[in-house]
C-alpha positions in Angstrom: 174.6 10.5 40.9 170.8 11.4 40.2 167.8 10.6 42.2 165.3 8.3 41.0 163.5 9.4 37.8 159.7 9.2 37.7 157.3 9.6 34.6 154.4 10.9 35.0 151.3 10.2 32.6 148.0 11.6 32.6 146.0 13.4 30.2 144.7 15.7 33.0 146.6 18.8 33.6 146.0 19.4 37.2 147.0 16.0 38.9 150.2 15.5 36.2 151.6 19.1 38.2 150.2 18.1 41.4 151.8 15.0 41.5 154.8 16.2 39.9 155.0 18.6 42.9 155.0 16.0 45.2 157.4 13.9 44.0 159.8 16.6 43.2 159.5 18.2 46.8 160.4 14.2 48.1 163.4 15.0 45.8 162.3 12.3 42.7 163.3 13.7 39.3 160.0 13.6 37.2 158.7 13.7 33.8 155.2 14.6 32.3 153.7 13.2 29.6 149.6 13.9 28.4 148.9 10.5 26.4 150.1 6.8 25.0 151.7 9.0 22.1 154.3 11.7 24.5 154.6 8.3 26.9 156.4 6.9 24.0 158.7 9.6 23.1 159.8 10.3 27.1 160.5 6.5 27.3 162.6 7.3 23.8 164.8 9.9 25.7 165.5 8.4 29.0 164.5 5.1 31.3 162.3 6.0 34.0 162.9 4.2 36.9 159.0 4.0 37.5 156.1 5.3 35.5 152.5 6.6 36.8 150.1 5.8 34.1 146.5 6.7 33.9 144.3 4.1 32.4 142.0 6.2 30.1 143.8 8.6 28.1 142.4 10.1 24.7 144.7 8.3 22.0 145.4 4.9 24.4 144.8 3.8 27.6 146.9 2.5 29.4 146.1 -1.4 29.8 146.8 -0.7 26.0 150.1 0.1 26.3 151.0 -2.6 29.0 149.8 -5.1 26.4 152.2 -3.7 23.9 155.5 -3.3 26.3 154.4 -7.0 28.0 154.7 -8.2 24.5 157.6 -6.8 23.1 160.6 -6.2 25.0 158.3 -6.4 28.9 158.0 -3.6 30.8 160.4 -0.5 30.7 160.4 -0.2 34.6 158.1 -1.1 37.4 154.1 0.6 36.3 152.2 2.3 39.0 148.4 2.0 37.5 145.8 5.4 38.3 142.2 5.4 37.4 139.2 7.6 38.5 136.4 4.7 37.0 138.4 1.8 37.4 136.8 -2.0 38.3 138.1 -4.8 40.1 138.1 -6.3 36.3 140.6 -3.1 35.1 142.5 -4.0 38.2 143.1 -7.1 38.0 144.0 -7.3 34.5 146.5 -4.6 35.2 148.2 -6.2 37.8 148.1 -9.5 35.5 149.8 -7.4 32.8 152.8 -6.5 35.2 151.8 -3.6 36.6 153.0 -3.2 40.6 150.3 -1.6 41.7 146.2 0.4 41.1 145.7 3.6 42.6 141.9 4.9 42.6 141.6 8.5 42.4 141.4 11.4 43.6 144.9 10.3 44.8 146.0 10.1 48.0 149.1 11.8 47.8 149.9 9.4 51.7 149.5 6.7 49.7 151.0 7.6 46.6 154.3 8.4 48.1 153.7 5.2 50.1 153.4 2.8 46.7 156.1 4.6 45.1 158.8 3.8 47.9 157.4 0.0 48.1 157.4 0.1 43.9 161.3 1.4 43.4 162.6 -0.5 46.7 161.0 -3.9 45.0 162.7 -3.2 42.1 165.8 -3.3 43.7 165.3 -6.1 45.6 164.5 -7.9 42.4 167.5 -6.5 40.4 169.5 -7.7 43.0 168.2 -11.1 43.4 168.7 -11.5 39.8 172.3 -10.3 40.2 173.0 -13.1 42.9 171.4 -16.0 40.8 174.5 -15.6 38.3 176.5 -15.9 41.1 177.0 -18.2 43.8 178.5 -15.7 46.8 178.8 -12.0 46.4 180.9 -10.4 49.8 179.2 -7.3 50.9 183.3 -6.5 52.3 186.2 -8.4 50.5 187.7 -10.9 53.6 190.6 -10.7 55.1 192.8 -8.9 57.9 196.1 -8.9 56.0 197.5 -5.6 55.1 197.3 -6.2 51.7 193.3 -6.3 52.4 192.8 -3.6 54.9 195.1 -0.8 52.7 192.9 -2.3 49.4 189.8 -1.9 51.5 190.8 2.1 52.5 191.9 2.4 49.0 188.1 1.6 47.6 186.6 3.4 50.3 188.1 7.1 49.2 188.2 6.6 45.7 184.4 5.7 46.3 183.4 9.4 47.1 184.5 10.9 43.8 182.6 9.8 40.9 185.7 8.8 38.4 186.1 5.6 36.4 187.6 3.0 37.9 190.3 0.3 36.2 190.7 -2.6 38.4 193.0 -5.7 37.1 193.7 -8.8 38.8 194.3 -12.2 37.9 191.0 -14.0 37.6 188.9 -15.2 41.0 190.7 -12.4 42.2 187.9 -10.8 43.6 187.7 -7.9 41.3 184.0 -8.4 41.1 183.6 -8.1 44.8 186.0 -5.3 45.2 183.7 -3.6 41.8 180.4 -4.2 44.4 182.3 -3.1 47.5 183.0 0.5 45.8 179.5 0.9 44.3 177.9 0.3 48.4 180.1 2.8 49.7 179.7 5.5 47.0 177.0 8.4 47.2 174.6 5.9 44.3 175.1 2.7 46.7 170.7 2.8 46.5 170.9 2.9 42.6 171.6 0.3 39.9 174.6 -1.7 40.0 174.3 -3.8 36.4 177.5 -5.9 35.4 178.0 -6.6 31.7 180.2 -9.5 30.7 181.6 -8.4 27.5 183.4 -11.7 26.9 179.9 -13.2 26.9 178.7 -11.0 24.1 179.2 -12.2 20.2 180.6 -9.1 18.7 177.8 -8.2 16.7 175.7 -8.1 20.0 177.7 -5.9 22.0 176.8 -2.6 20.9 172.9 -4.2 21.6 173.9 -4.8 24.8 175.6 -2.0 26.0 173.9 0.8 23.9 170.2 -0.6 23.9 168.1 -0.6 20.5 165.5 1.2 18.8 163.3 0.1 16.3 159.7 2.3 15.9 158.3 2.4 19.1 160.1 -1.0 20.3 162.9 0.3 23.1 165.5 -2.2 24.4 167.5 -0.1 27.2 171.3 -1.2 27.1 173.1 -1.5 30.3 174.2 1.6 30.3 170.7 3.1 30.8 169.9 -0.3 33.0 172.7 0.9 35.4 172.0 4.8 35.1 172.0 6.9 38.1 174.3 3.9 39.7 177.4 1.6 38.5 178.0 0.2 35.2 180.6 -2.6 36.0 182.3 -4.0 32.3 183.3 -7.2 33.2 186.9 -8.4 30.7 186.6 -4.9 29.0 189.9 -6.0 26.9 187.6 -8.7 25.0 185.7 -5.2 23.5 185.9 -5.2 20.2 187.9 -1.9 18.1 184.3 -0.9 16.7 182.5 -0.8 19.7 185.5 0.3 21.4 184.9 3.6 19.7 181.7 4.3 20.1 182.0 3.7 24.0 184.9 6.5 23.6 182.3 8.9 21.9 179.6 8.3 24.4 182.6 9.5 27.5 183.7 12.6 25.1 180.0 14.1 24.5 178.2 12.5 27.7 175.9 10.9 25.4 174.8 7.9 22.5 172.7 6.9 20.5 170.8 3.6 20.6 171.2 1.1 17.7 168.7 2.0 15.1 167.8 5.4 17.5 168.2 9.1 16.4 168.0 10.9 19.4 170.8 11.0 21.7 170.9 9.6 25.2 172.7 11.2 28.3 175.1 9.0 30.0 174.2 9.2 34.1 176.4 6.2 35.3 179.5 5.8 37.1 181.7 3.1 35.0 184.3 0.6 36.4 186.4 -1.5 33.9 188.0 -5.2 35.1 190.5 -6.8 33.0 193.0 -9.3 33.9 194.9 -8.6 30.9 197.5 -5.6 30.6 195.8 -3.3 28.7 198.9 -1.3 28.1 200.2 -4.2 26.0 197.0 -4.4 24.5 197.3 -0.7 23.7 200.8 -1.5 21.8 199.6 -4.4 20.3 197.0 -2.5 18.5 194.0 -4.5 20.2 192.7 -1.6 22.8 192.4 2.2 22.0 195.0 4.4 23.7 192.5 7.2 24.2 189.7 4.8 25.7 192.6 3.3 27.9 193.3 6.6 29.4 189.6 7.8 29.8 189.0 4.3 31.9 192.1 4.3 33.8 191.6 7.9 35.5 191.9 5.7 39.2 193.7 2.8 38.6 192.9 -0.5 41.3 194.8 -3.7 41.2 193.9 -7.0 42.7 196.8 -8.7 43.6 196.6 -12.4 43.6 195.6 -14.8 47.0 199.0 -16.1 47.1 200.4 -12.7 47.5 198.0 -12.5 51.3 198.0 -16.1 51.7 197.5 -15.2 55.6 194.1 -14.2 54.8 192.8 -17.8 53.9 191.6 -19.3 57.3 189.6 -16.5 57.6 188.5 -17.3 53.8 187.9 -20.9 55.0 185.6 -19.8 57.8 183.4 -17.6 55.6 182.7 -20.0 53.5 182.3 -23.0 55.4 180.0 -20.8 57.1 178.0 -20.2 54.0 177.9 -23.4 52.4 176.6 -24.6 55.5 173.9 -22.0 56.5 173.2 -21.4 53.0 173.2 -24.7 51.1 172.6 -26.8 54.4 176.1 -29.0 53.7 177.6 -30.2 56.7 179.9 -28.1 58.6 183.3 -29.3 58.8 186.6 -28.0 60.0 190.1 -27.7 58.2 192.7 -29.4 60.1 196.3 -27.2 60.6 197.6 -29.6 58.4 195.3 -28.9 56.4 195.7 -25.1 56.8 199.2 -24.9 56.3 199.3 -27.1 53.0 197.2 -24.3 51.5 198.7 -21.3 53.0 202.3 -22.8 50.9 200.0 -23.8 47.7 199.8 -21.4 44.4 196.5 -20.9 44.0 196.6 -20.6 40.1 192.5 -19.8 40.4 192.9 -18.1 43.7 190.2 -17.2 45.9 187.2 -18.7 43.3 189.1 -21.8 43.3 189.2 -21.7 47.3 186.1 -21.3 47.1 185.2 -24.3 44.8 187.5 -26.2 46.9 185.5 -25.9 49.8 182.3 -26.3 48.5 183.6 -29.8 46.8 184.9 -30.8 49.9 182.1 -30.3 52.0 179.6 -32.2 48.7 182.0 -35.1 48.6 183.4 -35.5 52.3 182.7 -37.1 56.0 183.5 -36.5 59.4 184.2 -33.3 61.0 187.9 -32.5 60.3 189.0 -32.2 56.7 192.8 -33.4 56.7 195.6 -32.2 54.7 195.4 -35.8 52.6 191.3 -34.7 51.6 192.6 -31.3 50.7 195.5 -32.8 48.0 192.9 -35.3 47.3 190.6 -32.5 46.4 192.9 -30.7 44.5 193.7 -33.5 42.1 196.6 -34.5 43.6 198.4 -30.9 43.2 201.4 -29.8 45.6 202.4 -26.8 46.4 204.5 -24.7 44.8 207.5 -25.6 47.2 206.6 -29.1 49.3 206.2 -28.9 52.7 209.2 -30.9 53.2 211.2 -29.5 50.9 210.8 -26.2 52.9 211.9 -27.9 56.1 214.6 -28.9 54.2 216.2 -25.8 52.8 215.2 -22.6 54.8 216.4 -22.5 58.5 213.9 -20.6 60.8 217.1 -19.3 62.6 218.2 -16.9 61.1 217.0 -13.0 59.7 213.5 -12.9 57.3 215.8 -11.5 54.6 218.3 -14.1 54.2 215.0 -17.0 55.3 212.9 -15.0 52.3 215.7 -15.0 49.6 216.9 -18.7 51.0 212.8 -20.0 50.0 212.7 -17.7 46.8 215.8 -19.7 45.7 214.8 -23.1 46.8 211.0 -22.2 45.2 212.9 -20.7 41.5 214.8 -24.2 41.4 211.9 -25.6 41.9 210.0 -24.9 39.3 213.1 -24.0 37.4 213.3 -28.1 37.0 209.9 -28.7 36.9 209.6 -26.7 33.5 213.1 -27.7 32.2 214.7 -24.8 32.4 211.4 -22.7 30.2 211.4 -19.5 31.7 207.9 -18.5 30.1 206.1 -21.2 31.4 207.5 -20.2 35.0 206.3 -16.7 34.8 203.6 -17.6 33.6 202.6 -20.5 37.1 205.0 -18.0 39.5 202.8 -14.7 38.2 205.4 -12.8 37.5 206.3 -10.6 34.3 209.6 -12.4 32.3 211.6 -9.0 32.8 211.0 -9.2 37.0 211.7 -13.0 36.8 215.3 -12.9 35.2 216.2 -10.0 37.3 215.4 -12.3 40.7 216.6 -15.0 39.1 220.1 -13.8 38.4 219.9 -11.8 41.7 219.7 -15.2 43.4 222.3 -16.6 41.3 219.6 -18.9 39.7 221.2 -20.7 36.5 218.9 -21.1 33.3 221.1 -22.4 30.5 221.9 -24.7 32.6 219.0 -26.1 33.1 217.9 -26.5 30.0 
């Protein structure tokens, strides 16, 4: 992935090379521009991640052009100001107008170095603090000591240091999100952009806006792909895309580049792209819904998520971390979860898995008093809900003497009935709560003797 990409623009020859020197030999990518008129066309062909502008420049200067990018689509990236004859006035109004900082020349090249670290490490800071508005708790490290998590967590970690497209599915509150941020920190671009786009949010007519960016004269909106460039691109439900945009996503992987709605000039694509769906895109591919060629240009590494239920032994560490959180973070009481307690939700299903854990605890800690939370608050909570199999009934049928095969296939059997009788016998509706494909189910089911007919 690149370094950070620095414009440069100054009507004087001499200080746009010698600062282009400077930053090159601190290894920052940089473009020159001499006046308001080449400014424009460099921000046509590629998103700085931080411009240098002079204020007086022979066509505009430059508190002229932060007036026009403040009022149309705000500024393109975070604005260094650089003036030989600037006033407190200039300066002032500058920094009103957006602009991070006012260098006076002749430059100090100390201090310009100095302001351009602060300038791209702000940005970040604020990119991220916008990321973690949207959402309540991000992970730095998916939880959980199960093997399930630790193989998952190796997994991420080598596919991390190649710079592929990633396909992760899941069922939803998986944690493909977290698992989508956990790959981007340990890859080579973990100090770029990490930009998610939710194309399930988008209208259709707006996606291509989104993702590609627009052009219209001068006016430059920069799509997420040029918002996450040098870093992650993260397409949140990709299977919602529509066939149009579909396509020209597929272009922009086959050339390396697009074009900008309403834009002539192509764009190069500099981003690392992962894809979360919790739909099967191969069935989408045969239902005529998803391209087959996009399909196999996303799913060069394929990740999948599996479900909390399938490492339920991983949720009292889940309930600690986020006990912990709510209460150092949202100043709720802390509380503690009972073994009753713990146990009733290692055996339930978890149909929103670990979001809905989540949500469960915060709710409980909002809503609750004292400092154990019982078994009775957690079903309480829930809505009254059991789990999958009772805890009695599970006393009842599967004898702890005897080998884990025949326990496992004795619970299986007792857990199929189960909800065999509590769907009368409809054996889509139990794949669909027991999260398994119809093909898998009626092979256990008839390997565990399981009648269907006859329960219908």
């Amino acid at each position: 992935m690149s370094a950070p990409h620095i414009l440069v623009v100054d009507d004087e020859p001499d200080i746009r090379t010698l600062v282009q020197e400077i930053l090159e030999d601190e290894d920052y990518k940089v473009t020159i521009a001499e006046n308001g008129a080449t400014a424009h066309q460099a921000l046509r062909d590629r998103r700085p991640d931080l411009m240098l502008l002079d204020i007086w420049m022979p066509d505009r200067d430059g508190i002229s052009l932060l007036k026009e990018w403040t009022q149309n689509d705000g500024l393109p990236c975070p604005v260094i100001m650089m003036s030989g004859h600037g006033t407190v006035e200039t300066a002032v109004e500058a920094t009103r107008l957006g602009a991070y900082d006012f260098l006076e020349k002749p430059l100090s090249m100390a201090k310009l170095l100095l302001t351009v670290e602060h300038a791209l490490e702000t940005d970040k800071l604020r990119q991220e603090y916008a990321g973690l508005k949207r959402r309540t708790i991000i992970a730095h490290e998916p939880i959980g000591h199960s093997a399930v998590m630790q193989r998952l967590r190796e997994q991420v970690k080598r596919i991390a240091q190649h710079d592929t497209w990633v396909l992760i599915t899941g069922e939803a509150g998986s944690g493909r999100e977290t698992f989508s941020r956990y790959l981007h920190t340990q890859s080579p671009c973990r100090d770029r952009p990490f930009v998610a786009l939710g194309v399930s949010a988008i209208a259709h007519t707006n996606a291509a806006r989104e993702l590609f960016g627009t052009e219209e004269g001068e006016r430059i909106h920069y799509g997420s792909l040029e918002q996450a460039a040098g870093g992650t691109l993260l397409l949140e439900e990709v299977a919602d895309m529509n066939l149009q945009v579909q396509g020209q996503l597929l272009g922009a992987l086959d050339t390396g580049s697009f074009l900008r709605v309403g834009g002539s000039e192509p764009v190069r694509i500099d981003v690392r792209i992962i894809a979360v769906t919790q739909r099967r895109l191969e069935e989408e591919v045969r239902g005529g819904r998803f391209r087959d060629d996009l399909f196999y240009h996303l799913n060069v590494v394929p990740l999948h998520i599996p479900p909390l239920r399938e490492h339920n032994e991983d949720i009292p560490e889940l309930l600690s971390h986020y006990l912990d959180h709510f209460a150092t973070h949202e100043k709720l009481p802390y509380r503690r979860f009972s073994i009753g307690a713990q146990n009733f939700m290692r055996n339930y299903h978890w149909p929103g898995n670990v979001r809905e854990l989540k949500n469960l605890v915060q709710r409980i800690l909002i809503l609750g008093a004292g400092d154990e939370i019982s078994r009775d608050e957690v079903e309480t909570a829930l809505g009254g809900t059991t789990p999958a199999v009772s805890h009695e009934a599970a006393e009842g049928t599967v004898s702890f003497d005897q080998p884990l095969r025949e326990a496992r296939e004795q619970f299986e059997r007792a857990y199929l009935e189960y909800q065999m009788a509590k769907h009368d016998g409809n054996v889509s509706k139990l794949a669909k709560e027991a999260g398994m494909e119809r093909t898998h189910l009626y092979r256990k089911l008839r390997s565990l003797a399981v009648g269907v007919k006859e329960r219908r």
